[in-house]
VOTOR-730258 format. One line per field, with one value per residue (C-alpha): residue number from 1; x, y, z. Coordinates in nm, 3 decimals, m for minus. Layout:
! residues N
num	NUM:...
east	X:...
north	Y:...
up	Z:...
//
This chain:
! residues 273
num	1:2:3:4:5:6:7:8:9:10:11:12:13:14:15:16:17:18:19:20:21:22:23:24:25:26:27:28:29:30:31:32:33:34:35:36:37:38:39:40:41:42:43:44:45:46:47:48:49:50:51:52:53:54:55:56:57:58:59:60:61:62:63:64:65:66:67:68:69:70:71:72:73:74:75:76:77:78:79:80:81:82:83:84:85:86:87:88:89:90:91:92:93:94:95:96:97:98:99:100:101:102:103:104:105:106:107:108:109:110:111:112:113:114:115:116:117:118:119:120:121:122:123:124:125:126:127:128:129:130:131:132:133:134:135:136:137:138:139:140:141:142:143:144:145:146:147:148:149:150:151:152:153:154:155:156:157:158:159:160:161:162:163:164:165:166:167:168:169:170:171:172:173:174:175:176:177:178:179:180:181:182:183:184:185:186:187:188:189:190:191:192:193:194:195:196:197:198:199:200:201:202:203:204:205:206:207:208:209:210:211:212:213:214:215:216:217:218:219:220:221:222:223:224:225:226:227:228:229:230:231:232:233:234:235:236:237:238:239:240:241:242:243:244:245:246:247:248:249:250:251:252:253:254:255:256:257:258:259:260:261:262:263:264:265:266:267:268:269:270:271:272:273
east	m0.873:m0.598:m0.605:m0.308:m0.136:m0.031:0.315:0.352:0.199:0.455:0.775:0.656:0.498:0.759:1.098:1.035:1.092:0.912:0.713:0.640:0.359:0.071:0.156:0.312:0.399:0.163:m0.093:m0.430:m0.494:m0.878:m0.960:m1.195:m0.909:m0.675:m0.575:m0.536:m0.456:m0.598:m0.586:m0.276:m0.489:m0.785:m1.109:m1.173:m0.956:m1.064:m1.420:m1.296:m1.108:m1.363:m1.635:m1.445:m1.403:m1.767:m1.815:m1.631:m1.818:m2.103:m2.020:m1.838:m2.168:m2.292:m2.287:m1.988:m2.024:m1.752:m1.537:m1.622:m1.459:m1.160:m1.101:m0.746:m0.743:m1.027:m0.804:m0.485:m0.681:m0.650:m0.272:m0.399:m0.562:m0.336:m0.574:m0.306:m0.464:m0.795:m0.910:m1.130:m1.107:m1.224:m1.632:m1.783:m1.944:m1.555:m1.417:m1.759:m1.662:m1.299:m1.366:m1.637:m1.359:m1.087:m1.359:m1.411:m1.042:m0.928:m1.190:m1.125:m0.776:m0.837:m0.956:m0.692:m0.467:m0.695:m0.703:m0.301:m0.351:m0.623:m0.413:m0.127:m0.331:m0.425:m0.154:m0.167:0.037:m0.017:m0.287:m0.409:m0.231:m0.434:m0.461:m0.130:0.099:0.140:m0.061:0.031:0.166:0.365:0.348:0.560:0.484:0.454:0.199:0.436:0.566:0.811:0.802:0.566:0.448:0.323:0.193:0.240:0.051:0.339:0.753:0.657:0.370:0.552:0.746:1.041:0.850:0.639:0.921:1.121:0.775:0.743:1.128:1.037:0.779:0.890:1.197:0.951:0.846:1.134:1.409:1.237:1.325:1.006:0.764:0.582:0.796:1.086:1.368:1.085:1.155:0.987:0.908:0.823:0.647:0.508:0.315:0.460:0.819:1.065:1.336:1.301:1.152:1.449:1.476:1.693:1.782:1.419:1.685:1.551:1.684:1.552:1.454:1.501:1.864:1.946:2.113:2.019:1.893:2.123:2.091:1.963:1.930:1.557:1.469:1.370:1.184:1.083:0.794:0.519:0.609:0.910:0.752:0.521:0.762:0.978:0.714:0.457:0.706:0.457:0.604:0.268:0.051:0.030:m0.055:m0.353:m0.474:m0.541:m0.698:m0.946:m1.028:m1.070:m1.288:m1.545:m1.543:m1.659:m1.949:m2.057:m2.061:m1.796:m1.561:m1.683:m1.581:m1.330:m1.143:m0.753:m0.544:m0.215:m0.245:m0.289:0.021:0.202:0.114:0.190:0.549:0.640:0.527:0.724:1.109
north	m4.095:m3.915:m3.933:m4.105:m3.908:m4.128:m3.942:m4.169:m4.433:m4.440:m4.405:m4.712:m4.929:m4.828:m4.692:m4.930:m4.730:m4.880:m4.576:m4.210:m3.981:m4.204:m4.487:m4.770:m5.084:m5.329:m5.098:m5.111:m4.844:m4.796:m4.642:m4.407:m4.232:m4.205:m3.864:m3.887:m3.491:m3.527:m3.153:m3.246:m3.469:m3.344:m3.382:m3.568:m3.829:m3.908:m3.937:m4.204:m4.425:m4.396:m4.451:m4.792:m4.942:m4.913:m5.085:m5.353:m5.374:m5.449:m5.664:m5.874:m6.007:m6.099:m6.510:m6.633:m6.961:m7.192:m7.426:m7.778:m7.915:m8.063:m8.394:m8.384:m7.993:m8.182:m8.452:m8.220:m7.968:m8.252:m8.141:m7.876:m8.060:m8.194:m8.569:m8.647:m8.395:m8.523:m8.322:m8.453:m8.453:m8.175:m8.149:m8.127:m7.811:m7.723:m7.759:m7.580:m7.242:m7.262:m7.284:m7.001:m6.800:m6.921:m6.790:m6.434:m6.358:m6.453:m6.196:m5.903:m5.954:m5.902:m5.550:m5.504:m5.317:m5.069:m4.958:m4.968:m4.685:m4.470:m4.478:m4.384:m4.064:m3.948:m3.682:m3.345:m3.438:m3.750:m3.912:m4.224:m4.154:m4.211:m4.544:m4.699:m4.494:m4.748:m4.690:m4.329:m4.001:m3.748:m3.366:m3.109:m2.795:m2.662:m2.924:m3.150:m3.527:m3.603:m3.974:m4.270:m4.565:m4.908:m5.045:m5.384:m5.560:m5.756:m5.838:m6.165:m6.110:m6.094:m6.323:m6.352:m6.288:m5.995:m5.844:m5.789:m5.649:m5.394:m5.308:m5.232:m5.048:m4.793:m4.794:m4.690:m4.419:m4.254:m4.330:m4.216:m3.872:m3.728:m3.902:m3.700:m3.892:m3.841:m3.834:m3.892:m4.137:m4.456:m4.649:m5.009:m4.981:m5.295:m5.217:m5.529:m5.543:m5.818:m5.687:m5.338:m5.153:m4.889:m4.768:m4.985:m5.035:m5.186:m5.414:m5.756:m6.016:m6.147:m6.499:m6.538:m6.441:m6.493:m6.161:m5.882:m5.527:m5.272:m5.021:m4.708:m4.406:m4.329:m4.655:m4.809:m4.993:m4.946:m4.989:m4.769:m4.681:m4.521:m4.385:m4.190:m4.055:m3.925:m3.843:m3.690:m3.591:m3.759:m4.038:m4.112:m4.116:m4.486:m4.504:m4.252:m4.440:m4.773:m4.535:m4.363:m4.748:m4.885:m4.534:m4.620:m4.961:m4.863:m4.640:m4.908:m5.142:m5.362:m5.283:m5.144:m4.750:m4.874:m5.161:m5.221:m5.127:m5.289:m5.594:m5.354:m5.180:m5.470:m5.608:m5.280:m5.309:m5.670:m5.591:m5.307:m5.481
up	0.994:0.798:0.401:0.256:m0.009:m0.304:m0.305:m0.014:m0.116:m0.389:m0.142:0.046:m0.221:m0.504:m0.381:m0.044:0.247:0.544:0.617:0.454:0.598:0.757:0.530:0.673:0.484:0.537:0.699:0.557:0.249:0.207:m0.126:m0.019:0.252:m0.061:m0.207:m0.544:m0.725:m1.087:m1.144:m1.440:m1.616:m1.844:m1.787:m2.148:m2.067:m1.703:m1.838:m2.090:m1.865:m1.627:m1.943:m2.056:m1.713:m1.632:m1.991:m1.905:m1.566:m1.751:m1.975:m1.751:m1.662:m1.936:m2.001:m2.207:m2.389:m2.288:m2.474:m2.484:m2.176:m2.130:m1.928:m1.924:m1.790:m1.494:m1.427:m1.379:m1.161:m0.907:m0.917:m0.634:m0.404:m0.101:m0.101:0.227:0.427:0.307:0.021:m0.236:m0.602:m0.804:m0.870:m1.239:m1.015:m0.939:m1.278:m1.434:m1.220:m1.317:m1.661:m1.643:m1.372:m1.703:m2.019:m1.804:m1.745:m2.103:m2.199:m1.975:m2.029:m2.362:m2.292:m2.057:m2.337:m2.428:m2.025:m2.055:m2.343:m2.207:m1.886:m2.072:m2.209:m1.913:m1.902:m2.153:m2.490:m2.464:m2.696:m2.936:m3.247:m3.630:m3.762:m3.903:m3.684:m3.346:m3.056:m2.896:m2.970:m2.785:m2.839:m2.707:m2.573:m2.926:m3.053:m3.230:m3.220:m3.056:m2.981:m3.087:m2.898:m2.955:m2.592:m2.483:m2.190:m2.098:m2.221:m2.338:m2.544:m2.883:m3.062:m3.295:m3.556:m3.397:m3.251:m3.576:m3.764:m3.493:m3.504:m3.917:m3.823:m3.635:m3.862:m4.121:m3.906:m3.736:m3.985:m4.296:m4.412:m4.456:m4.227:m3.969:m3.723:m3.873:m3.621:m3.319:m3.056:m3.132:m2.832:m2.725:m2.399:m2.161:m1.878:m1.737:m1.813:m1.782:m1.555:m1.439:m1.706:m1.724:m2.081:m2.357:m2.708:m2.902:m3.099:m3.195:m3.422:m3.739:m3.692:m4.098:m4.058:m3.688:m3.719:m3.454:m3.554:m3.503:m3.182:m3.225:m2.981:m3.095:m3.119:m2.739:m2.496:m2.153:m1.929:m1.813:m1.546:m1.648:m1.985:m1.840:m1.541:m1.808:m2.134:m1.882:m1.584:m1.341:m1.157:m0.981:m1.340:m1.345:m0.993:m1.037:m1.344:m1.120:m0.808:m1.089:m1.260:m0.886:m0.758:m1.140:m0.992:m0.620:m0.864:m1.007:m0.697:m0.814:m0.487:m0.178:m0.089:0.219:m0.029:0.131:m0.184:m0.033:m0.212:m0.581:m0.449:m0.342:m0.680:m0.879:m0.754:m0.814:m1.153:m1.235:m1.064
//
């Protein structure tokens, strides 16, 4: 069997052609026939994704204590069930395993951020930045700043409230003469974005005033995707981030070596339009 190169992969999966190469859209995709060129990425890095995904692996198994149940959350459960066509109601065994399947994903979701930013720093000049200055950095050829980065999991996770405090923030540290980001880009970036993830103006309004912030040209948001296509110049970095968490995950047994990755890449895309 051929190997599918994820340059195709993208032009199917992403740009939606219905075939590039051996890939053809809905065509099976096991991982372990997937070409994946990591040679741009350093070594460091790799190992630290790689080092935090098997981390979570194992701690995923470990017992959580649950909440104290909830009879209302039960009864509404039943909202699934089609009792026409003869289903029953939902088991205390039924509701126990959703709540467990409910305490697990609130947890590794939790984690899910840091994976966003250690996928993120995968490519050269991009790195965490110090404490108090956001969540990345990126260098230029010549070692220095030129744009910093507070990651998001998704568009909706802050508020009014949130929204305007990170809009200050970066203020602080792009428009103030003197500040080692001084005149830097300073970026708002969701791996999940609301629309399309194209770059726009970061320009929120104060929920104390109702007034919005004025637009700035250094001052943006966009998603992933398109941050690291144009901060990295690797429109396939994002893509090789999941294929290196789902390769630690085959390592550690969690996914078997021949796992179909349409349904990731099916995923990926919805996520990104």
């Amino acid at each position: 069997m051929n190997h599918y190169q994820l340059s195709d992969i993208y032009q199917v999966y992403i740009k939606g052609l219905e075939e590039a190469g051996d890939v053809v859209i809905g065509k099976p995709l096991p991982l372990d026939k997937i070409s994946c060129d990591l040679s741009s990425f350093d070594s460091s890095n790799i190992e630290q994704l790689e080092d935090a995904v098997k981390d979570l692996i194992e701690r995923s198994g470990q017992q959580r204590n649950s909440t104290k149940p909830d009879p209302l959350a039960a009864l509404f459960q039943n909202l699934d069930r089609d009792f026409a066509a003869g289903e029953t109601a939902v088991t205390r065994k039924e509701y126990e395993q959703f709540e467990k399947t409910r305490v697990n994903d609130k947890w590794r979701g939790n984690r899910i951020g840091s994976l966003n930013e250690l996928i993120a720093t995968l490519p050269r000049r991009i790195a965490l930045s110090s404490a108090g200055q956001l969540d990345l950095v990126v260098m230029d050829e010549n070692n220095l700043p030129i744009a910093i980065v507070e990651m998001k999991n998704r568009w909706n996770t802050m508020n009014s409230s949130s929204a305007i405090r990170l809009r200050r923030e970066i203020e602080r540290h792009v428009l103030t003469r003197g500040s080692t980001f001084h005149n830097c880009k300073g970026l708002l970036v969701e791996r999940i974005p609301k629309v399309d993830g194209e770059a726009s103006h970061f320009s929120p309004s104060d929920p104390s005033t109702g007034e919005k912030t004025p637009d700035n040209a250094n001052i943006q948001k966009m998603g992933l995707q398109q941050f690291l296509s144009q901060f990295a110049g690797d429109q396939l970095a994002y893509m090789k981030g999941i294929v290196i968490i789902a390769q630690t995950m085959v390592e550690e047994d969690a996914l078997p070596a021949d796992y179909d990755m349409t349904l990731i890449f099916e995923l990926l895309a919805e996520s990104l339009s």
